[in-house]
C-alpha positions as CSV (number, residue, x, y, z in Angstrom):
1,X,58.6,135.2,107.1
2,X,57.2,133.8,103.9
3,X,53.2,133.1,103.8
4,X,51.4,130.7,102.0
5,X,54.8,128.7,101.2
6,X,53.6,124.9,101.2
7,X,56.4,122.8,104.2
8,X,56.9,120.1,101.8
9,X,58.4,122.2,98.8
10,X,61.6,122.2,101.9
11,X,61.6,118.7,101.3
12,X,61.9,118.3,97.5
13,X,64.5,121.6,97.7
14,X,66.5,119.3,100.1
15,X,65.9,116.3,97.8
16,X,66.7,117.2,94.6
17,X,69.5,119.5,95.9
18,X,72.9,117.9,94.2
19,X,75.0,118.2,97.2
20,X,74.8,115.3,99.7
21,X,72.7,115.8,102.4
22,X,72.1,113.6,105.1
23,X,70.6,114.0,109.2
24,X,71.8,112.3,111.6
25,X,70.0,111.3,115.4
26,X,72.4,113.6,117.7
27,X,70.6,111.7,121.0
28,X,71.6,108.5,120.0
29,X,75.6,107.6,121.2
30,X,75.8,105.6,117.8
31,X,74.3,109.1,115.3
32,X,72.0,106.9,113.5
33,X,71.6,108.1,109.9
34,X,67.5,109.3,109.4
35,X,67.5,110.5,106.1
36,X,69.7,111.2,103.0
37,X,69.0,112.7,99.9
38,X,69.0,111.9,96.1
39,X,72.4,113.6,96.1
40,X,74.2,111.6,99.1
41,X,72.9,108.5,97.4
42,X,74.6,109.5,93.8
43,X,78.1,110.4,95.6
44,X,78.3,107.2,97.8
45,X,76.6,104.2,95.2
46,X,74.0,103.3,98.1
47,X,70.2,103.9,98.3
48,X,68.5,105.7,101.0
49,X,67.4,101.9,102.5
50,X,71.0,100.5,102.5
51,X,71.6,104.2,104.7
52,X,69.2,104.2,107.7
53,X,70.0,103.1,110.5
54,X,73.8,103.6,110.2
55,X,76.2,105.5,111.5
56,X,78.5,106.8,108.0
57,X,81.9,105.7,109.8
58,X,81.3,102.7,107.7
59,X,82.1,104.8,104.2
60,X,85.6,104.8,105.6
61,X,86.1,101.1,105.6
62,X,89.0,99.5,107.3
63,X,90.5,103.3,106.5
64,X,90.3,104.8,110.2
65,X,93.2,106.2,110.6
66,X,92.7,109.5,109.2
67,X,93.5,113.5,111.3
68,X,89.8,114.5,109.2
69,X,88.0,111.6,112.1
70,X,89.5,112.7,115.3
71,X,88.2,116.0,114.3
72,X,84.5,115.2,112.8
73,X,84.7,112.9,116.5
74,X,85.5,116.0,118.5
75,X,83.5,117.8,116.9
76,X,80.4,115.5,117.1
77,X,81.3,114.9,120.9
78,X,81.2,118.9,121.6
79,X,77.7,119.8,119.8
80,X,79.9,121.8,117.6
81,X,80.0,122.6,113.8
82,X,83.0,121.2,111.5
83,X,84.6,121.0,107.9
84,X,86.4,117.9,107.2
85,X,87.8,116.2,104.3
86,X,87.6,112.2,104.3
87,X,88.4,109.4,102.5
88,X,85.0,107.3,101.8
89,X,84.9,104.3,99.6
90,X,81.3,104.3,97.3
91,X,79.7,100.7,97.4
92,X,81.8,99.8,94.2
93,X,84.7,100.2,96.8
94,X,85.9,103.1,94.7
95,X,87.5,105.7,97.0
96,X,87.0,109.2,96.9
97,X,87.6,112.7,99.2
98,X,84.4,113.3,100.7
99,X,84.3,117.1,101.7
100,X,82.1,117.5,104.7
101,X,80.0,119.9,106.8
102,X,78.2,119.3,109.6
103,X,76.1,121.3,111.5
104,X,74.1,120.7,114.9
105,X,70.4,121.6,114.6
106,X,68.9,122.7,118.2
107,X,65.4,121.8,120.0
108,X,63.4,124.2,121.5
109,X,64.9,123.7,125.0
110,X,68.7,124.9,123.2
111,X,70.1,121.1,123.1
112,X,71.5,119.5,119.6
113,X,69.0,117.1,118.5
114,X,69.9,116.3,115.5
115,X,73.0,116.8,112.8
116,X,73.0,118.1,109.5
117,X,75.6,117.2,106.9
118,X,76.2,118.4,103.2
119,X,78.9,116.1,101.2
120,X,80.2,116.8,98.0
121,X,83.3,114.7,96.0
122,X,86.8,117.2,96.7
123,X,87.1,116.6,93.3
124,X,84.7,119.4,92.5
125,X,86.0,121.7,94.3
126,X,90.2,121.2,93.7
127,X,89.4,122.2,89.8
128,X,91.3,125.0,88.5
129,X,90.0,127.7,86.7
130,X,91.4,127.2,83.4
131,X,92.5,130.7,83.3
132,X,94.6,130.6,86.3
133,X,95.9,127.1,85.4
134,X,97.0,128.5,82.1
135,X,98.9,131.1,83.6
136,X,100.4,129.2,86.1
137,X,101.4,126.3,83.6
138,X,103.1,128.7,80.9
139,X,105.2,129.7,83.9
140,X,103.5,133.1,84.0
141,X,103.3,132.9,88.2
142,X,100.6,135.3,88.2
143,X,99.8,135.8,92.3
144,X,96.4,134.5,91.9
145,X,97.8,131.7,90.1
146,X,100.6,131.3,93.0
147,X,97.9,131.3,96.2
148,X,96.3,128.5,94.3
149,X,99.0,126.5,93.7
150,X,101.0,126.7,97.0
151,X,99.5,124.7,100.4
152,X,100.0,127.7,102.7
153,X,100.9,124.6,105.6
154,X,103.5,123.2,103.8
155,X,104.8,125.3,100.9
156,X,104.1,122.3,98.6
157,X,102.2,122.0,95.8
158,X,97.8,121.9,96.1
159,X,96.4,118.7,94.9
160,X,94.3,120.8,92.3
161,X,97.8,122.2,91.0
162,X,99.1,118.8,90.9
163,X,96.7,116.7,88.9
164,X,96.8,119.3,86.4
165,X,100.6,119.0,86.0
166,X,100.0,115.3,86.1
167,X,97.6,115.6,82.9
168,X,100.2,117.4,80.9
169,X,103.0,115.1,82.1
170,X,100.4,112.0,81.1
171,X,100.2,113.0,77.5
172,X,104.1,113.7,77.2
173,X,104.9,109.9,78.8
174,X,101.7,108.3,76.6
175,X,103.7,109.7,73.5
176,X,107.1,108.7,74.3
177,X,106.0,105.3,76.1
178,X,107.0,106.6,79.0
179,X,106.4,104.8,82.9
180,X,105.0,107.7,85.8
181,X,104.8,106.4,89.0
182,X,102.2,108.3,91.3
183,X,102.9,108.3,95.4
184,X,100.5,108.1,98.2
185,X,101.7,109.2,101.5
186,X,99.7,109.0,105.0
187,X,101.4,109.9,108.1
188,X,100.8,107.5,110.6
189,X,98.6,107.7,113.8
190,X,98.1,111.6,113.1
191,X,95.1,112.4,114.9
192,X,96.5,110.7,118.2
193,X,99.6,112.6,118.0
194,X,97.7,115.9,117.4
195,X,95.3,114.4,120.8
196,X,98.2,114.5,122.8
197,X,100.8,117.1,121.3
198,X,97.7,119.8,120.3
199,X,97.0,120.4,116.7
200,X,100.5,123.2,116.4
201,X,102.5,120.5,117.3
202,X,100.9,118.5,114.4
203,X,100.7,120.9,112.0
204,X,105.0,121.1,112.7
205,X,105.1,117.7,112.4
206,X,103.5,117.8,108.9
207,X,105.6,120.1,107.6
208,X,109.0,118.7,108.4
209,X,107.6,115.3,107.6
210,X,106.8,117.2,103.8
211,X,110.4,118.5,103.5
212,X,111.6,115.1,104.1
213,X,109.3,113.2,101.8
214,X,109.5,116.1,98.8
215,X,113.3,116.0,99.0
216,X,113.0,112.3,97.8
217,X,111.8,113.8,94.7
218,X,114.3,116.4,93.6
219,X,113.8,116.4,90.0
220,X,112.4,119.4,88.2
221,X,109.4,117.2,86.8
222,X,109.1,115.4,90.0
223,X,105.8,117.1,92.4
224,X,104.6,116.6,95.6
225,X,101.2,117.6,97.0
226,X,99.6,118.0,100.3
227,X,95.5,116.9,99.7
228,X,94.6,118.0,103.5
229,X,96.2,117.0,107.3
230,X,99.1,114.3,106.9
231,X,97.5,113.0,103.5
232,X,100.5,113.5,100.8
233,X,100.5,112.6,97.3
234,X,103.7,112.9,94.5
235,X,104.6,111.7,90.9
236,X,107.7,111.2,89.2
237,X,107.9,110.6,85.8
238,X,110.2,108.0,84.2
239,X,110.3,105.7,87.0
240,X,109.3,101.8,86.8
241,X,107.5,100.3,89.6
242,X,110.6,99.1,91.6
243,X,112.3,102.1,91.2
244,X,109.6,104.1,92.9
245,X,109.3,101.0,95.7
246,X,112.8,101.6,96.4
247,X,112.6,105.8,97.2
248,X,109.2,105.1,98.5
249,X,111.4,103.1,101.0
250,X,114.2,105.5,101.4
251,X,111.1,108.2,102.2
252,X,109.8,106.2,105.3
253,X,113.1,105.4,106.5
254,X,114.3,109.3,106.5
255,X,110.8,110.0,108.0
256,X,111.6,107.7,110.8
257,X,115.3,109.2,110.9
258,X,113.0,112.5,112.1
259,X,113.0,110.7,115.1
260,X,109.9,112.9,115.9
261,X,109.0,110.8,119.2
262,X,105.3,109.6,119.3
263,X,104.3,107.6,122.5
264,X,100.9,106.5,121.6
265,X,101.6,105.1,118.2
266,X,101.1,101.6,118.0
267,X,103.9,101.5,115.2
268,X,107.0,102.8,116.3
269,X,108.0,105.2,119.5
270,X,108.5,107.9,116.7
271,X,106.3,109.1,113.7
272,X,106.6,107.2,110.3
273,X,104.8,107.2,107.5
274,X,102.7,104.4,105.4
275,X,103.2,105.1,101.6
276,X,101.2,103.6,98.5
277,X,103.4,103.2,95.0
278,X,101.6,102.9,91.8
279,X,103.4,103.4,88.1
280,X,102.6,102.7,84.7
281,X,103.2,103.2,81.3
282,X,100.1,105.3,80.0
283,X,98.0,103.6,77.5
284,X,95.1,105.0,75.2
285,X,92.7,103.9,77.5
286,X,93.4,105.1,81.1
287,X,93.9,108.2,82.6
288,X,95.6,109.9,85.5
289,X,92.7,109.2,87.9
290,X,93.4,105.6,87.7
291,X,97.1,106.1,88.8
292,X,96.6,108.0,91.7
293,X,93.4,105.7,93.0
294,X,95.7,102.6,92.2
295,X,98.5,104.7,94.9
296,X,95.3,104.8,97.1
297,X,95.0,101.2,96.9
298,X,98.7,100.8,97.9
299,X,98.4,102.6,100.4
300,X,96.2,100.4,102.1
301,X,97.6,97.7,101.7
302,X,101.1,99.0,103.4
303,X,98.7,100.0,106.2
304,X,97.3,96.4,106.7
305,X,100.8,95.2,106.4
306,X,101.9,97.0,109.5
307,X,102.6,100.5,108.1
308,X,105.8,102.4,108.6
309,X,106.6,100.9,104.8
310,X,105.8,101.4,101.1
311,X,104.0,99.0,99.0
């Protein structure tokens, strides 16, 4: 045990740290936030103030229906540790993938008083070593290069693999005025179908819902991604907006074609999926990011329109 160390320099450690770290009352049914750090307030857009009091569901907006929930919920309910990956919206309404990890913190009589959570953006840690990425986009296929690219779930591509292929792509289409239309793909009602299938079932589920919704896509440029549970995201380039309505279309109705039977979705009696659309033709001034938070947009609006669609 360290001597002479002064309790408050655990504080400022905690404070200045650059991950997001926040406790939560674990007594209280609701998990009222009690403190978050410098770093939590840079990755969401709200002050500490604007925090307390407040259980962080609300960072998910109207976006509930997310596999990543049920599990932080279960987790939460069972005293028990968890890594999740969320979509959270920053004050601005901006979204972005919230990578979490809570942990229960015990009182002396050995019950969970509190929880403990580190958040950092997903965007941090889906970078590519510029190595590896080199080898893998000179078609090298080094096997370091391969485990990073593949999702070991689906056999699709990682979203870190993608968004690099997307940046090369970008530069070719802002050259020849070219459209790319970016996909967002959610399955629907996921976490209740993993609640009463188990999480096997589900993780079947995903995958055959993948091979349909890649093999929408089957030219060479075309990619598909898996960012984490049912969450899906492709591009295609040369395609105009309607063009990439219409196979968004055709991938929800060949989902539903799956006939994958689901009684406790409030959709259908089988699983479907909600899909966001988004293309443009790359300008001097925007970026890839934009494209695929625009899809993200999308997507929520096909949600609030009912899912089971593309818009």
């Amino acid at each position: 045990m360290m001597t002479g160390f002064d309790p408050d320099l655990y504080r400022r450690l905690v404070d200045t740290s650059p991950e997001g770290v926040v406790l939560v009352d674990a007594q209280n049914p609701e998990h009222p936030l009690i403190y978050a750090n410098r770093g939590f307030e840079a990755l969401t857009g709200y002050s500490a103030a604007e925090l307390l009091g407040r259980n962080l569901r609300f960072l998910q907006s109207e976006d509930r229906e997310q596999d990543g929930r049920h599990r932080l919920r279960e987790a939460l309910g069972k005293g028990e540790s968890c890594r999740v990956l969320l979509r959270n919206y920053r004050k601005d309404g901006t979204l972005f993938w919230n990578e979490m990890t809570v942990l229960p913190l015990l009182g002396a009589d050995g019950r969970v008083t509190h929880f403990a959570g580190h958040h950092r953006d997903a965007g941090e840690r889906l970078r590519i070593d510029p190595k590896l990425a080199k080898d893998s986009l000179s078609g090298a296929h080094q096997p370091t290069g391969v485990a990073i690219r593949d999702d070991r779930l689906t056999g699709l591509f990682t979203l870190a693999y993608l968004e690099e292929l997307l940046k090369r792509d970008w530069s070719v289409a802002q050259r020849e005025k070219r459209s790319i239309a970016v996909f967002a793909i959610d399955i629907d009602a996921l976490d209740l179908y993993n609640t009463t299938f188990g999480r096997a079932a589900g993780d079947s589920t995903i995958r055959r819902v993948a091979h349909v919704v890649s093999g929408c896509l089957r030219r060479s440029s075309d990619v598909t991604a898996r960012i984490d549970g049912g969450n899906l995201v492709a591009f295609a380039p040369g395609l105009t907006t309607e063009q990439a309505l219409r196979i968004g279309q055709q991938m929800a109705e060949r989902v539903r074609d799956l006939r994958i039977h689901h009684p406790r979705s409030a959709v259908l009696r089988y699983v479907s999926v909600s899909i966001g659309v988004s293309a443009a033709i790359p300008e001097s001034t925007d970026n890839p990011a934009t494209l695929l938070q625009k899809s993200q947009q999308q997507l929520q609006i096909a949600k609030k329109s009912g899912r089971n669609q593309a818009a």
